[in-house]
SERO-4910 file (N, C-alpha, C, O; in steps of 0.05 Angstrom, whole numbers):
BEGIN
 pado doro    nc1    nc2    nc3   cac1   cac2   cac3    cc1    cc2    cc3    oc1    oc2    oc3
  Unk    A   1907    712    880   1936    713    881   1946    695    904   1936    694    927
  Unk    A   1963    685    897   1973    662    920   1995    676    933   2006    693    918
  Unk    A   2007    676    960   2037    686    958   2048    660    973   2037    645    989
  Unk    A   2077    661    963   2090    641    974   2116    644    994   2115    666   1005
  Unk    A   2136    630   1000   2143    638   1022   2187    637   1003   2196    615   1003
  Unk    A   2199    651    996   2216    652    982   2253    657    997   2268    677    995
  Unk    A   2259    623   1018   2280    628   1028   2316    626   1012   2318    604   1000
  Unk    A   2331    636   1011   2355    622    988   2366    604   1016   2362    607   1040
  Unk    A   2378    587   1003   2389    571   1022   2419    569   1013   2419    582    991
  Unk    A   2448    559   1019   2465    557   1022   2477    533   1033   2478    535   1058
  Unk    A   2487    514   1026   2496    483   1033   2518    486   1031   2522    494   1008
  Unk    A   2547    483   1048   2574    477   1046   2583    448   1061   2573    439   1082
  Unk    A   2604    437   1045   2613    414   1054   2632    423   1071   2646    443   1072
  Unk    A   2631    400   1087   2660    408   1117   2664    377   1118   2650    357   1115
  Unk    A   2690    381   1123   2700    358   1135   2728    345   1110   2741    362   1096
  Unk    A   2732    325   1108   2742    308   1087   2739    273   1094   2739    257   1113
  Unk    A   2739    274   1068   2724    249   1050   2705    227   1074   2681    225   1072
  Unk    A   2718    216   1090   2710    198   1112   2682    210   1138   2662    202   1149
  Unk    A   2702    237   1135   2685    252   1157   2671    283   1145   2677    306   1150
  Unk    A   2656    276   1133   2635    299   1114   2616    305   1124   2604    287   1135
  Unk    A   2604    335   1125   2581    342   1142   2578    360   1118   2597    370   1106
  Unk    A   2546    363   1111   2539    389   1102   2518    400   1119   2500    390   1131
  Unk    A   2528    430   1115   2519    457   1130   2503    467   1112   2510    469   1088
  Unk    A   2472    477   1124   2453    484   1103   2451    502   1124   2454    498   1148
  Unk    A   2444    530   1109   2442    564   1126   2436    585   1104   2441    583   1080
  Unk    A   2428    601   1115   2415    619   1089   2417    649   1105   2415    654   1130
  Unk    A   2422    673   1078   2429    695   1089   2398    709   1102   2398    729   1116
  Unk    A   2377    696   1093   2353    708   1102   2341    700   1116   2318    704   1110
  Unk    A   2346    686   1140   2342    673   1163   2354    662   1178   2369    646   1166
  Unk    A   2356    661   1213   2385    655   1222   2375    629   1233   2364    626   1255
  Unk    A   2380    608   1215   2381    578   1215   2397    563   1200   2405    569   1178
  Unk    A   2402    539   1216   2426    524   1209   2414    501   1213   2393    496   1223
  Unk    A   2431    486   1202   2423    452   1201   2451    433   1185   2467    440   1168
  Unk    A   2447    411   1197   2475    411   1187   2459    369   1182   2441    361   1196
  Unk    A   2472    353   1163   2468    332   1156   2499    310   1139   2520    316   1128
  Unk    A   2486    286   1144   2511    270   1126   2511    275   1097   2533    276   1085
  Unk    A   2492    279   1084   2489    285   1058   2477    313   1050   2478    331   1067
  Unk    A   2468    319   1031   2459    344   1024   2430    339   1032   2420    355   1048
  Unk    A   2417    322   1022   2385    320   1022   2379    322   1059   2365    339   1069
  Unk    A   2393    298   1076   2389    307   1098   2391    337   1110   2372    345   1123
  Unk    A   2412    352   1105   2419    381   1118   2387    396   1098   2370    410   1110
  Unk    A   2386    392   1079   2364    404   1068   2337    401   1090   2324    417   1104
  Unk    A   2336    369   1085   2310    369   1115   2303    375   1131   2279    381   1136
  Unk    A   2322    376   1148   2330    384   1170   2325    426   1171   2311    442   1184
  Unk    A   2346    429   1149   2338    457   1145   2313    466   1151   2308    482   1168
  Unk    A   2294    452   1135   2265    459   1136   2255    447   1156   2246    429   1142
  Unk    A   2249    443   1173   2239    431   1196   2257    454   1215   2243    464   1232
  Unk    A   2282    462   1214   2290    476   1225   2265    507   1226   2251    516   1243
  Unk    A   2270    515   1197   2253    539   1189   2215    539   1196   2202    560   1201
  Unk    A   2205    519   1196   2178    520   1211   2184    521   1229   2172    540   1239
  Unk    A   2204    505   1255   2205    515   1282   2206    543   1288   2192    553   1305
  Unk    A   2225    556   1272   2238    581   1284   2200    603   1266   2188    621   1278
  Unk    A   2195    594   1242   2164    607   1239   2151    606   1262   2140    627   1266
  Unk    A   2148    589   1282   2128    586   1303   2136    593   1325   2123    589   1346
  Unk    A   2161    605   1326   2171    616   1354   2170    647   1344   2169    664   1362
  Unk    A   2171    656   1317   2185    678   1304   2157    683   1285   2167    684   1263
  Unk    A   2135    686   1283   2120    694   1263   2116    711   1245   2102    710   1225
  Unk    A   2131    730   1257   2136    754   1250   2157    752   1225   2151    760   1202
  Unk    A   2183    739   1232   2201    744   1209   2188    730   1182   2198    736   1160
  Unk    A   2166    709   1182   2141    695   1154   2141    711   1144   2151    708   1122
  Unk    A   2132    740   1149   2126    755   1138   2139    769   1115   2128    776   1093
  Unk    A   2161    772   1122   2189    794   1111   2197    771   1094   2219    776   1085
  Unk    A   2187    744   1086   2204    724   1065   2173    722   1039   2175    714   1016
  Unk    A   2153    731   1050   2132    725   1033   2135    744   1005   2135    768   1003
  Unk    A   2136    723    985   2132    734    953   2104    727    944   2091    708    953
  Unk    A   2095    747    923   2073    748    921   2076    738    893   2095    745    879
  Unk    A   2053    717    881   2054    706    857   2067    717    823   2078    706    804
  Unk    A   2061    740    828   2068    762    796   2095    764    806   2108    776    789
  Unk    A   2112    758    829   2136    767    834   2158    761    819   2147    762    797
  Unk    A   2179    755    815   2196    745    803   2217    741    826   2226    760    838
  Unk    A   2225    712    832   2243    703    851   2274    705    834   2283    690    817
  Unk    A   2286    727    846   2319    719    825   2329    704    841   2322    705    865
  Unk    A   2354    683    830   2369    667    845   2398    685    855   2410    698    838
  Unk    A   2402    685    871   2436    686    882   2460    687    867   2466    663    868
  Unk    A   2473    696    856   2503    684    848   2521    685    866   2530    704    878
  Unk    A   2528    657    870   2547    643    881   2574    644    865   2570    643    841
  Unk    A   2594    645    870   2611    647    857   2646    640    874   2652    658    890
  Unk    A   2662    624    872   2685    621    881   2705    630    870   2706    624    846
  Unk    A   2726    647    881   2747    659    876   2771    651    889   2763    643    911
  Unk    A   2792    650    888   2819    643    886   2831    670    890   2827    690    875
  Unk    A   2847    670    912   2861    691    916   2890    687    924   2905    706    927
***
């Protein structure tokens, strides 16, 4: 059995049109990363998340899914009020 390591992540755009940043952060780990595009803030994300693994070993633990698991995704959803 393999287990793997199962973070959700979360990307929001800030800024407008000229001046755009995306914010990558996730409710199951307290890391942030922020990039010009999406793929950068993604990178970054992760390079973020092995640092904070190697300072933090402990929290590896509490994200590990085990192969037979079933990973559900998040619903995201925007509302208008």
């Amino acid at each position: 059995m393999v287990n793997r390591l199962g973070i959700n992540i979360v990307i929001e755009k800030e800024g407008k049109e000229f001046d755009t940043t995306f914010i990558a952060s996730s409710p199951d780990i307290n890391v942030f990363a922020e990039g010009k595009n999406i793929d950068e803030a993604k990178r970054k994300f992760i390079e973020g998340v092995k640092n904070h693994f190697e300072t933090f070993p402990e929290d590896k633990k509490a994200l590990i899914i085990e192969e037979d698991e079933k990973f559900e995704m998040p619903m995201i959803q925007r509302i208008f009020l």
